[in-house]
C-alpha positions as CSV (number, residue, x, y, z in Angstrom):
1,X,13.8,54.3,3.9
2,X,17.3,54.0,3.9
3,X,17.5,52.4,7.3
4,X,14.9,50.1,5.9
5,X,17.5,49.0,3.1
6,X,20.7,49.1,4.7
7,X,18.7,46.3,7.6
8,X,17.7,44.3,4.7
9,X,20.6,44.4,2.8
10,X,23.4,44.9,5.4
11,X,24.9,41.2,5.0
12,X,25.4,42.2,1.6
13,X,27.3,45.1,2.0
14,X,29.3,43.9,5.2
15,X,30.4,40.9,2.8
16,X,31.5,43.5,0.1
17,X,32.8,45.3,2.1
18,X,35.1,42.9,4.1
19,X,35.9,41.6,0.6
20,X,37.5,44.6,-0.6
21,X,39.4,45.3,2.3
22,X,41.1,41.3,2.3
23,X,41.7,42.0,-1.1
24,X,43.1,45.1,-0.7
25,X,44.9,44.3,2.0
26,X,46.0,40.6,0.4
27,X,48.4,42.6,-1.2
28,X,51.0,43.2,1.7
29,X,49.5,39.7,3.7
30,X,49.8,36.9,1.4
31,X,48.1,34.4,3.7
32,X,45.1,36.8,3.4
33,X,44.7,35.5,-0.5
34,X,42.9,32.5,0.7
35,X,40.5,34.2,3.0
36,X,39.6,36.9,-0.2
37,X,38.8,34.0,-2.7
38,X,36.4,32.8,0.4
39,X,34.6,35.6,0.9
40,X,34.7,36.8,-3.0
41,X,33.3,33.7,-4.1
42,X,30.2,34.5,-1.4
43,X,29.9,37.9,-2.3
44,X,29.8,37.1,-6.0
45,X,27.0,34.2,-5.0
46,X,25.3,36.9,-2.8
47,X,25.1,39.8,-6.0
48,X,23.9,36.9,-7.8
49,X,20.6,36.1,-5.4
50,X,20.1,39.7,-5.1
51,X,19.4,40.6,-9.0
52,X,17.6,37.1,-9.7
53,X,13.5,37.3,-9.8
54,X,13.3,34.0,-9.3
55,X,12.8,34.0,-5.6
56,X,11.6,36.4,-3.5
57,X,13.1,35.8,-0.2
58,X,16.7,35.2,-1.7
59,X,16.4,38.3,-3.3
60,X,15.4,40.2,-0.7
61,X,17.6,38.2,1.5
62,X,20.8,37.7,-0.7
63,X,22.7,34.4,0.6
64,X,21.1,34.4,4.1
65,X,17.4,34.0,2.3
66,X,19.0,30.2,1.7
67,X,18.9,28.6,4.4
68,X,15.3,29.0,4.9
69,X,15.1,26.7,1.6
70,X,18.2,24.3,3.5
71,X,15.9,24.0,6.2
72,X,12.6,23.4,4.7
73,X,14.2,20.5,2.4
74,X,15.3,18.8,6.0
75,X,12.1,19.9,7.7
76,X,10.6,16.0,7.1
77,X,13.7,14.3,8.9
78,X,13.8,16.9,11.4
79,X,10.2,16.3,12.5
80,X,10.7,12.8,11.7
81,X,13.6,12.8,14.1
82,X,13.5,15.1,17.0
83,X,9.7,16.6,17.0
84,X,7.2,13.7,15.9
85,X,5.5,12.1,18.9
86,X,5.7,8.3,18.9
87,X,2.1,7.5,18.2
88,X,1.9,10.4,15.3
89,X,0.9,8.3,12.6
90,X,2.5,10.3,8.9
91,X,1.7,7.8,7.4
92,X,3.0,5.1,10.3
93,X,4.7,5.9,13.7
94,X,7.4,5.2,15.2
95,X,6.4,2.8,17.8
96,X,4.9,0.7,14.6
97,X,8.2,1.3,12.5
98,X,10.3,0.2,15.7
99,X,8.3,-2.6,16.2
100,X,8.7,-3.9,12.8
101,X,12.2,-3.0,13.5
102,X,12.2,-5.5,16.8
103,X,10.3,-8.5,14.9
104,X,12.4,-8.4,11.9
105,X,16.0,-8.4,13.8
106,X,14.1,-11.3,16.4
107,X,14.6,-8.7,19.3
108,X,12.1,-8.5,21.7
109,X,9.2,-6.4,20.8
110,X,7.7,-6.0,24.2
111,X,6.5,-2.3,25.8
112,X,7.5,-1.4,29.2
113,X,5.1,0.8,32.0
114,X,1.9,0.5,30.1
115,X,0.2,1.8,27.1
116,X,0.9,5.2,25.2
117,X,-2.7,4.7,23.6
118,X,-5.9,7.1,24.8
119,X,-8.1,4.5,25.3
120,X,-11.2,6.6,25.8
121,X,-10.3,8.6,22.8
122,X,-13.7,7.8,20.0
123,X,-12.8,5.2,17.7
124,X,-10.1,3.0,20.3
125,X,-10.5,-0.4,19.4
126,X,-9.7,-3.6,21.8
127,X,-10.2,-8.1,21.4
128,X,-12.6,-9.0,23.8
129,X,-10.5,-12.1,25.7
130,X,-11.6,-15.3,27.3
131,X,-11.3,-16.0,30.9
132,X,-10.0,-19.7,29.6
133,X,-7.3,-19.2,27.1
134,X,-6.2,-22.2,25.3
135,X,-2.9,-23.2,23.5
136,X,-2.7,-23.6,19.7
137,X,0.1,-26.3,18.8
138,X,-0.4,-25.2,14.8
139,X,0.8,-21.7,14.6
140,X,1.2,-21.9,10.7
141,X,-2.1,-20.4,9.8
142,X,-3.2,-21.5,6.3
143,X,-6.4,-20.5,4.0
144,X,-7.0,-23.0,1.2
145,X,-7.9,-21.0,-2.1
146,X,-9.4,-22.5,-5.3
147,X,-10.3,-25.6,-5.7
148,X,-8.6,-28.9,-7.4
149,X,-4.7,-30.1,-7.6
150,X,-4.2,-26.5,-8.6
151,X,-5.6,-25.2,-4.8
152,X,-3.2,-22.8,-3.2
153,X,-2.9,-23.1,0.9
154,X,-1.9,-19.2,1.6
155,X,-0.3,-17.8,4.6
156,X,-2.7,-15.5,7.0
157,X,0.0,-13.1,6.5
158,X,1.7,-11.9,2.8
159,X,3.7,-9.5,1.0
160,X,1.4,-7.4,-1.3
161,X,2.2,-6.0,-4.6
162,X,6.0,-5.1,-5.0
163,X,6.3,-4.2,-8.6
164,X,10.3,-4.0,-10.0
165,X,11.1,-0.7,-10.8
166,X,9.2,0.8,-7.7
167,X,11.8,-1.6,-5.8
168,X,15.3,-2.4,-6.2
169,X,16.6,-5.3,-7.6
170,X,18.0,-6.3,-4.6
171,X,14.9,-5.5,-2.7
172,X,13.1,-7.7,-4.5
173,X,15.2,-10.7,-4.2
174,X,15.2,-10.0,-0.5
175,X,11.5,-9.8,-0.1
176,X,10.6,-13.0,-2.4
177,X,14.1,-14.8,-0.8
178,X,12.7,-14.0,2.4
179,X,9.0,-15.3,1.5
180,X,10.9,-18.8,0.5
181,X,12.9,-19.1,4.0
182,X,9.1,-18.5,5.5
183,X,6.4,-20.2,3.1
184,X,4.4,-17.4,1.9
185,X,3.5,-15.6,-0.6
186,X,5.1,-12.8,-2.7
187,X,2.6,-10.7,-4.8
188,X,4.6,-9.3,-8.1
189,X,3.0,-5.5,-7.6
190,X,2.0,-4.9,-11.7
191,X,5.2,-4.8,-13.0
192,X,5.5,-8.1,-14.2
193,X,7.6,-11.4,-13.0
194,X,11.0,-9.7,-12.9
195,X,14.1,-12.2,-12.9
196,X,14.8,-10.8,-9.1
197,X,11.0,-12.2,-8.3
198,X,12.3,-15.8,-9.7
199,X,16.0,-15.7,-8.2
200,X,13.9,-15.9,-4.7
201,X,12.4,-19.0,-5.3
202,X,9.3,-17.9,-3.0
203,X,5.6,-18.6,-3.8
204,X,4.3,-15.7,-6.2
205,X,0.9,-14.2,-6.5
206,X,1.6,-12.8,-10.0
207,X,-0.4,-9.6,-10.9
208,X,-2.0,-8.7,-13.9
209,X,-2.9,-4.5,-14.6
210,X,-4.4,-2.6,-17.2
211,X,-0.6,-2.4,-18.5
212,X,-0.8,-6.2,-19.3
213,X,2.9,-5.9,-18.4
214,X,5.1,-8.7,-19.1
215,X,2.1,-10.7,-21.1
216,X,1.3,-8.1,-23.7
217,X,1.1,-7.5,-27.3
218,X,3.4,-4.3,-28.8
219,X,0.1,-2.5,-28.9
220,X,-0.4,-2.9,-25.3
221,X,-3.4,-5.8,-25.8
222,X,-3.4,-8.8,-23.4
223,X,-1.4,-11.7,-25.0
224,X,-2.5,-15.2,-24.3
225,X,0.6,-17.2,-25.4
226,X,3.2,-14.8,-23.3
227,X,0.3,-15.0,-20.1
228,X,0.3,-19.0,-20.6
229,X,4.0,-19.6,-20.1
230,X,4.9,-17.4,-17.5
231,X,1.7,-18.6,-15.6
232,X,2.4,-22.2,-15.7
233,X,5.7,-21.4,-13.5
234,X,5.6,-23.8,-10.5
235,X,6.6,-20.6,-8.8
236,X,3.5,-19.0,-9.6
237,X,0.9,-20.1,-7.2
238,X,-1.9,-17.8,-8.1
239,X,-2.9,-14.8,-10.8
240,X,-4.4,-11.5,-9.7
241,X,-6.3,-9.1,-12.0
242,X,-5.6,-5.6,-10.7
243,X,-8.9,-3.5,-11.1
244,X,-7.9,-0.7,-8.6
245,X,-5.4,0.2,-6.0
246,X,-6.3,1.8,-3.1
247,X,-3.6,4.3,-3.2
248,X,-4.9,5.8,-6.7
249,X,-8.3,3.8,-7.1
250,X,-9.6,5.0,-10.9
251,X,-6.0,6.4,-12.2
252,X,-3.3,3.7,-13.8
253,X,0.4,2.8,-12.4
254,X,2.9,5.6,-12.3
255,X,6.5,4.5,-12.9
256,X,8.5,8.0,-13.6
257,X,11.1,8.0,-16.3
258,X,14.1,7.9,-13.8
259,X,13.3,4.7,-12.8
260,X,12.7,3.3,-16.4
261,X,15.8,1.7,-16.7
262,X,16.5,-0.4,-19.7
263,X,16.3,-3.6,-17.2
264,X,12.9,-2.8,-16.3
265,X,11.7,-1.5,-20.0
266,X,12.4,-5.2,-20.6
267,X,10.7,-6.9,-18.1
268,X,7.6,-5.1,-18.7
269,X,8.0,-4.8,-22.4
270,X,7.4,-0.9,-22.8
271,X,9.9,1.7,-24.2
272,X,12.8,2.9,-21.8
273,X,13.5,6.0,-20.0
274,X,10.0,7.4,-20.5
275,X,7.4,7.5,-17.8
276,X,5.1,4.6,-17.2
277,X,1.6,5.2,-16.2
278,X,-1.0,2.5,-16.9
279,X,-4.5,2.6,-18.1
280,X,-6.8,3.8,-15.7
281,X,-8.9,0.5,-17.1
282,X,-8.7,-3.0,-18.8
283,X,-9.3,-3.2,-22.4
284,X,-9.9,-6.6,-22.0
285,X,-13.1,-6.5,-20.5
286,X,-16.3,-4.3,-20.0
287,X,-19.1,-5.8,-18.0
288,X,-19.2,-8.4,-14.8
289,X,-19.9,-11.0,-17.2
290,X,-16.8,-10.2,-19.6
291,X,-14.8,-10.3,-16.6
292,X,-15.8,-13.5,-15.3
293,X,-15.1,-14.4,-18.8
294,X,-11.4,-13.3,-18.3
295,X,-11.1,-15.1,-15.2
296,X,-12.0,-18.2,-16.9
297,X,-9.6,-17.5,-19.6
298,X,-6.8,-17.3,-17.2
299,X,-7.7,-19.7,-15.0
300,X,-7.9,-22.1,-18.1
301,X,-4.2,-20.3,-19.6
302,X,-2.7,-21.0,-16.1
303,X,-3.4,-24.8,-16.2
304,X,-6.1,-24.1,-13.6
305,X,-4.8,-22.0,-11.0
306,X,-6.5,-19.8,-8.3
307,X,-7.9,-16.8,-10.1
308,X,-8.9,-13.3,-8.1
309,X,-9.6,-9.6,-8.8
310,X,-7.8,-6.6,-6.6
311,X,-10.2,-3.4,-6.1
312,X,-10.7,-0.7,-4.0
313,X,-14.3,0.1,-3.0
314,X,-15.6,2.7,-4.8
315,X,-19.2,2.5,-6.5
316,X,-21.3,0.0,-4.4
317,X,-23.6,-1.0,-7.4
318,X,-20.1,-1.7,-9.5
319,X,-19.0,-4.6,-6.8
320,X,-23.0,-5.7,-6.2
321,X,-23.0,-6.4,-10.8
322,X,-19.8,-8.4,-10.0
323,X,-21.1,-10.2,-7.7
324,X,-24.8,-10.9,-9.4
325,X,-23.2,-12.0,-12.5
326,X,-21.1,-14.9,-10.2
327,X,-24.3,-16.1,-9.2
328,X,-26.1,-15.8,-12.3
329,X,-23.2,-17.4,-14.7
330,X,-21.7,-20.1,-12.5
331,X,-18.4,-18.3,-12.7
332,X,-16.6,-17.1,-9.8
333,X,-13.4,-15.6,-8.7
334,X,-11.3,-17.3,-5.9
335,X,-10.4,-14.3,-3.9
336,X,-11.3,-10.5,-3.9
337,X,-8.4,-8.5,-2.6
338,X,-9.8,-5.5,-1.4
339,X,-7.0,-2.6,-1.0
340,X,-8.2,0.3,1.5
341,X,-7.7,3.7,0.8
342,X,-5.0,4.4,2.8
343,X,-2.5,1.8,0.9
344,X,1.0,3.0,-0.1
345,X,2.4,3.3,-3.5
346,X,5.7,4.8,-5.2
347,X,3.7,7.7,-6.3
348,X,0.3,9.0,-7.3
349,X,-1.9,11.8,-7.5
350,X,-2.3,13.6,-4.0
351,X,-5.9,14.3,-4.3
352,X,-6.3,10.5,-5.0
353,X,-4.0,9.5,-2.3
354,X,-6.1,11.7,0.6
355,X,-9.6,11.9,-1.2
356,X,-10.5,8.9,-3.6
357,X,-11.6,5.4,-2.7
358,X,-13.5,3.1,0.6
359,X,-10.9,2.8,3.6
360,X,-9.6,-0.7,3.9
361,X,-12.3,-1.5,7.0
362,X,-15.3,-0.2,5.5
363,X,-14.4,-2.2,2.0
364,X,-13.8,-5.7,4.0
365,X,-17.0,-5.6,5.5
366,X,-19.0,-4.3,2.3
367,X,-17.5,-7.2,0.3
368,X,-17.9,-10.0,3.2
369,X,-21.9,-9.0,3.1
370,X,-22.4,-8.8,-0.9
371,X,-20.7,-12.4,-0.9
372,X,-23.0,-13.9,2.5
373,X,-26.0,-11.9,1.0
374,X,-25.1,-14.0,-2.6
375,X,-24.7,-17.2,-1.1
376,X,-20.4,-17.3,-2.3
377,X,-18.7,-16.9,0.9
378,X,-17.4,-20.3,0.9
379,X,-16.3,-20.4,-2.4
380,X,-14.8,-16.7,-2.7
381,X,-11.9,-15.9,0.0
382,X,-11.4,-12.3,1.2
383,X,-7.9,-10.5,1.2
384,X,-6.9,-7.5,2.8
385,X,-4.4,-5.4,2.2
386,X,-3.9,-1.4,3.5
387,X,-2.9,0.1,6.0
388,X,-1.9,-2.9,8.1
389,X,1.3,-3.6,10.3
390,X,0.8,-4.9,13.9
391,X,-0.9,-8.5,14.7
392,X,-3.5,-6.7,15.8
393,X,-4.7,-5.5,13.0
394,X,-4.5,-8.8,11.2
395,X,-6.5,-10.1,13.7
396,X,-9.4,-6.9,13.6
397,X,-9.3,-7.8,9.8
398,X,-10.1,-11.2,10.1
399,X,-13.0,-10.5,12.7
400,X,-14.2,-8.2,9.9
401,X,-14.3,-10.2,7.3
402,X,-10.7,-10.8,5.4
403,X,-9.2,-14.5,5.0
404,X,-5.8,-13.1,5.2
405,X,-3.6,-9.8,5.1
406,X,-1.0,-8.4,2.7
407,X,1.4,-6.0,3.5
408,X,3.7,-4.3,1.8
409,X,5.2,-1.1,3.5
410,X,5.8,-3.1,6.7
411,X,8.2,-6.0,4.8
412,X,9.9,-2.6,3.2
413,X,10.6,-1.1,6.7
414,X,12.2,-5.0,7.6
415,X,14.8,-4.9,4.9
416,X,15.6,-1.1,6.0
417,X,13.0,1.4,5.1
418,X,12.9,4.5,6.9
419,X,9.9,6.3,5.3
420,X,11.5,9.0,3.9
421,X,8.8,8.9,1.7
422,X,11.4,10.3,-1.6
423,X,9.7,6.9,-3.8
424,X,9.3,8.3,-7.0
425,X,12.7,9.9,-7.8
426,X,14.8,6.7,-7.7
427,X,16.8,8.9,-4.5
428,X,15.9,6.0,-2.0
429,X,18.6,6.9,0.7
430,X,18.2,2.9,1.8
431,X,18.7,1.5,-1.9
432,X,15.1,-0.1,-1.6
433,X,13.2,2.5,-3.8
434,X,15.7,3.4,-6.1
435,X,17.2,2.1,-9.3
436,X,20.4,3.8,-9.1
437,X,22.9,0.8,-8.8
438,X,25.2,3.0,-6.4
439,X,22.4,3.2,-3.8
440,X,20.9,-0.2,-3.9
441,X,24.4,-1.5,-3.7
442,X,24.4,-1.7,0.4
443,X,21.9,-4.1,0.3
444,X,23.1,-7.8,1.1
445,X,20.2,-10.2,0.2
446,X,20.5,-12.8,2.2
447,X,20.6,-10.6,5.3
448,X,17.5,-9.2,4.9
449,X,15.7,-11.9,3.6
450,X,16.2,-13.4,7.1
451,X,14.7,-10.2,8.2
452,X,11.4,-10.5,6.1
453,X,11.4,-14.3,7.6
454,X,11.7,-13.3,11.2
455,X,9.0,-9.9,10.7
456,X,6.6,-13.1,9.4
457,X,6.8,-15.4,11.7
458,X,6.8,-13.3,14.9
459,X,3.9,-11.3,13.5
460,X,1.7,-14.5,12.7
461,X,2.9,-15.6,16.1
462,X,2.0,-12.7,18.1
463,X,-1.7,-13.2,16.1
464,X,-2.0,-16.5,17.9
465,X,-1.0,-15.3,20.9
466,X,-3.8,-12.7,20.6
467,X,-6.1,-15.5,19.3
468,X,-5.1,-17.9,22.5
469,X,-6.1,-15.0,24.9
470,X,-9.6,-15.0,23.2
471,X,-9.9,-19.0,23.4
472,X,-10.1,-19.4,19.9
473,X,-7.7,-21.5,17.8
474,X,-7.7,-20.5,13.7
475,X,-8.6,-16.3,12.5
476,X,-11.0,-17.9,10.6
477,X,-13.2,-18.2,13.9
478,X,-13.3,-14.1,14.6
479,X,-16.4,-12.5,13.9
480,X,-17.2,-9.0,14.3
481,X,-18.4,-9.6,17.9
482,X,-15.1,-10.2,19.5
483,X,-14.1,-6.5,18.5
484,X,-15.0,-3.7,20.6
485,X,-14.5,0.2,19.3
486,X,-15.4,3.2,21.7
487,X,-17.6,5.6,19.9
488,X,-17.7,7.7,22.8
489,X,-16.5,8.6,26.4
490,X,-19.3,7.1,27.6
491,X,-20.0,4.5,24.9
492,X,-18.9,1.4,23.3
493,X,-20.4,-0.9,20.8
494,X,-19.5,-4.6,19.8
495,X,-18.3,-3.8,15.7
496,X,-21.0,-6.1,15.0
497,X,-23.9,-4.0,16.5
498,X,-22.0,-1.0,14.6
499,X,-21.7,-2.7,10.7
500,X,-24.8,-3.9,8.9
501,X,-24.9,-7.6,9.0
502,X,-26.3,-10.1,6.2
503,X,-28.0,-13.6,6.5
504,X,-26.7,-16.0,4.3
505,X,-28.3,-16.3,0.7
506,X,-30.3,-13.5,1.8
507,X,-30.0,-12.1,-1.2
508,X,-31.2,-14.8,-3.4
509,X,-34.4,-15.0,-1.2
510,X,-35.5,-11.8,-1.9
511,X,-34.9,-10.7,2.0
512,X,-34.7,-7.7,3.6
513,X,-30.9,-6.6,4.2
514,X,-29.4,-4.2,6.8
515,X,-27.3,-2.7,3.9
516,X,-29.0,-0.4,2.4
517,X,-26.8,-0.6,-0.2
518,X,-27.0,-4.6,-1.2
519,X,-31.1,-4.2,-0.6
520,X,-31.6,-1.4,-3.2
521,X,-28.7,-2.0,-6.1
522,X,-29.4,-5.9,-5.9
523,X,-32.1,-6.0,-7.9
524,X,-31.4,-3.2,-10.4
525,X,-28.1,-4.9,-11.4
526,X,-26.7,-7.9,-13.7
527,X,-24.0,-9.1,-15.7
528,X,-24.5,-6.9,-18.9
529,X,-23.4,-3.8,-16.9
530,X,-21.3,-1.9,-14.5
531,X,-23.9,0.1,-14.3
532,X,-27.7,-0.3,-12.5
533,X,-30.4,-0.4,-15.1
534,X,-32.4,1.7,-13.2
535,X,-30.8,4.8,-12.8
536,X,-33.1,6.7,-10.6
537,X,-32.0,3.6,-7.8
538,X,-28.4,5.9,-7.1
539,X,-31.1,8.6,-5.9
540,X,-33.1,6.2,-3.7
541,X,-29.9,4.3,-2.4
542,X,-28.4,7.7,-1.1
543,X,-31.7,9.0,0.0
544,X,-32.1,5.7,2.0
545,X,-28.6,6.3,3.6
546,X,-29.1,9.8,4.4
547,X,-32.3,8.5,6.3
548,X,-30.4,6.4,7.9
549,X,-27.5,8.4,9.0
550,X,-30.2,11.0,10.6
């Protein structure tokens, strides 16, 4: 027993021991003073860990038990650093942070000796390419949204939501400066127009939450008059009705207290210094055909500019209702933006981050059949926004469905994100997640601005480079069949043998559907309700997949 003590403990003692005998002997060796303060203030720190309960291993492990807490609080940069393999995706890799690294510093982003991918891993994608490429002179790829003087020609490529408060001031202002230097859009992220957003002078896509921030009464209710003038800004090229985010579909905004500064209390017109979280749903509307109504109302409030809804796929029927009720009331959305699971945000629940919502592929193609199937494809653009960062994936997107691509963690790794992933407790150690003025302070604005710019345009033109090696000359011309994903070894299918697909207006005709989903909700849903009036149609929809699947 005792030799079991005296090996646990024996760091303690030695340091007690070598204590006393410095001080003691500190009396005939002054220079020996400085040594016993030293080792008396460690021996007083080591007592201290041996008669706390707090921790175990310090405890048992008095002053030595520390440094496994030292190292597991530098484990992530460690790995990140020295360990991680450079296709380990947590949550992106470092060949995609270095090539974002590359595009947005205009070095060349090229790869030497061949791929690092597994190409006959299952679920390796690849562009099927042409034998005769062509050349697009118009690498400036534009989707026209809405309809009227009020029309909105968006880049294929865009920032997604950036709220203030999740970013810096001066991350902002780069972002939105850097949007202007390239002509594209800026999405506001729910908190609001902050003055950074205007200071830019970039196109903004301005979002509107549960929250109502920034265009709500004291209560919390929408306000029309506050909506109406900050909508009318000839900054503000479009308005966006958050339903969902893919990152916490179902749960509101989280903005902790930290962060609240009284800046951002302001801009969002909510009490500082308290945590922020947002209604997990609008108190504006009910039904499809309320929401359609508050489409209308803002389209009408913004002097009659581009209107759209952001979601993340969850219930089918919920998106099918939406969908029914354009058709059955004349009333429809510009755009759906249709955020994947695996989007980013500051912070949210983890079992909603890893467990909750449709992945960004599966939701793209869902949407793009409900809309063919209804006849609205034409009238209703699709964006995408996820998980997305190389060209590539732009252009897989496009084949899949989307009219363009938002991205938002990408444009944060070209101003000088490193993903340390430490969002939500304003301890950004680049100054871009963080409100603490003596961290943000090392960003200069107009250098990374020209950063954003430069991550744009060589991304939009590697995706016509990709699009010239397939013959075509606008994304709008992908279709599913032009991607190839390898289900097996021995196995590949064309994504548009793999996805259901849907004839257009199919749905109004009363025709059978691959989806089992569109062929069995269609008919049980409407306007009136979120909900299908036929309840016992959940059972036969999931009975009807389960057939399928086996």
């Amino acid at each position: 027993m005792m030799d079991i003590i005296w090996g646990r403990y024996s760091f303690l003692l030695y340091l007690s021991s070598v204590f006393l005998i410095s001080l003691i002997s500190g009396f005939f060796v002054i220079e020996l003073w400085f040594l016993s303060i030293i080792i008396g203030f460690l021996t007083a720190f080591a007592w201290k860990d041996f008669f706390q309960k707090k921790h175990g291993v310090v405890a048992n492990y008095p002053l030595l038990g520390r440094f496994r807490y030292l190292l597991e609080s530098i484990r992530p940069e460690l790995r990140q650093y020295f360990w991680e393999a450079d296709t380990e995706e947590l949550p992106y890799s470092r060949n995609q942070r270095a090539m974002v690294y590359q595009r947005a510093k205009g070095e060349l982003a090229a790869r030497p000796f061949g791929s690092v991918n597994h190409m006959y891993e299952e679920d390796f994608s690849w562009l099927n390419h042409s034998m005769v490429p062509r050349h697009i002179n118009d690498k400036d790829f534009r989707v026209l949204v809405g309809s009227g003087n009020k029309s909105y020609s968006i880049s294929v490529l865009n920032i997604s939501g950036t709220s203030f408060g999740a970013l810096s001031p001066p991350a902002i202002q780069s972002l939105n400066t850097g949007a202007k230097i390239g002509n594209f859009a800026h999405n506001t992220g729910e908190g609001s127009i902050s003055p950074y957003h205007l200071k830019g002078g970039g196109d903004l896509i301005w979002q509107v939450s549960t929250g109502y921030f920034g265009c709500r009464t004291k209560e919390g209710r929408f306000d029309p008059v506050k909506f109406s003038e900050k909508a009318k800004k000839t900054q503000v090229k479009m308005i966006e009705i958050k339903i969902s985010q893919g990152a916490k579909p179902g749960h509101g905004g989280m903005l902790m207290a930290a962060k609240v500064t009284a800046e951002i209390a302001s801009t969002r017109e909510i009490e500082p210094f308290k945590d922020c979280v947002s209604p997990s749903s609008h108190s504006e509307f009910s039904t499809p055909n309320q929401l359609l109504d508050f489409v209308e109302r803002l389209r009408n409030l913004s002097g009659g500019k581009p209107v759209g809804i952001k979601m993340c796929i969850g219930h089918p029927w919920e998106l099918i209702s939406i969908v029914k009720a354009m058709t059955e009331s004349n009333i429809t959305v510009d755009f759906i933006t249709v955020d994947g699971a695996e989007g980013g945000t500051g912070a949210a629940p983890v079992e909603f981050t890893d467990h909750i919502g449709s992945p960004l592929s599966d939701g793209v193609v869902f949407v793009d059949n409900a809309l063919i199937g209804a006849g609205l494809r034409d009238k209703v653009k699709i964006a995408a926004s996820g998980k997305v960062v190389t060209a590539y994936d732009i252009v897989r997107l496009c084949a899949l469905g989307a009219d363009w691509v938002n991205m938002a963690r990408p444009f944060m790794f070209s101003i000088g994100c490193i993903q340390a992933r430490d969002c939500a407790s304003s301890n950004c150690p680049t100054g871009i997640a963080t409100m603490d003025p003596s961290r943000y302070r090392v960003l200069d604005v107009q250098q990374r601005a020209k950063r954003v710019a430069n991550f744009h345009k060589n991304t939009v033109y590697a995706v016509a480079e990709m699009l010239e090696s397939t013959g075509l000359g606008h994304p709008s011309d992908l279709t599913r069949r032009y991607i190839v994903r390898r289900l097996s070894a021995s196995q590949i299918r064309l994504e548009d043998q793999i996805y259901p697909k849907v004839e257009k207006g199919a749905l109004l005709r009363n025709e059978k559907v691959e989806d089992p989903r569109l062929e069995v909700y269609w008919p049980r849903v409407n306007g009136n309700s979120f909900n299908p009036i036929d309840e016992k149609s959940i059972e036969a929809a999931l009975e009807k997949e389960y057939k399928q699947i086996n």
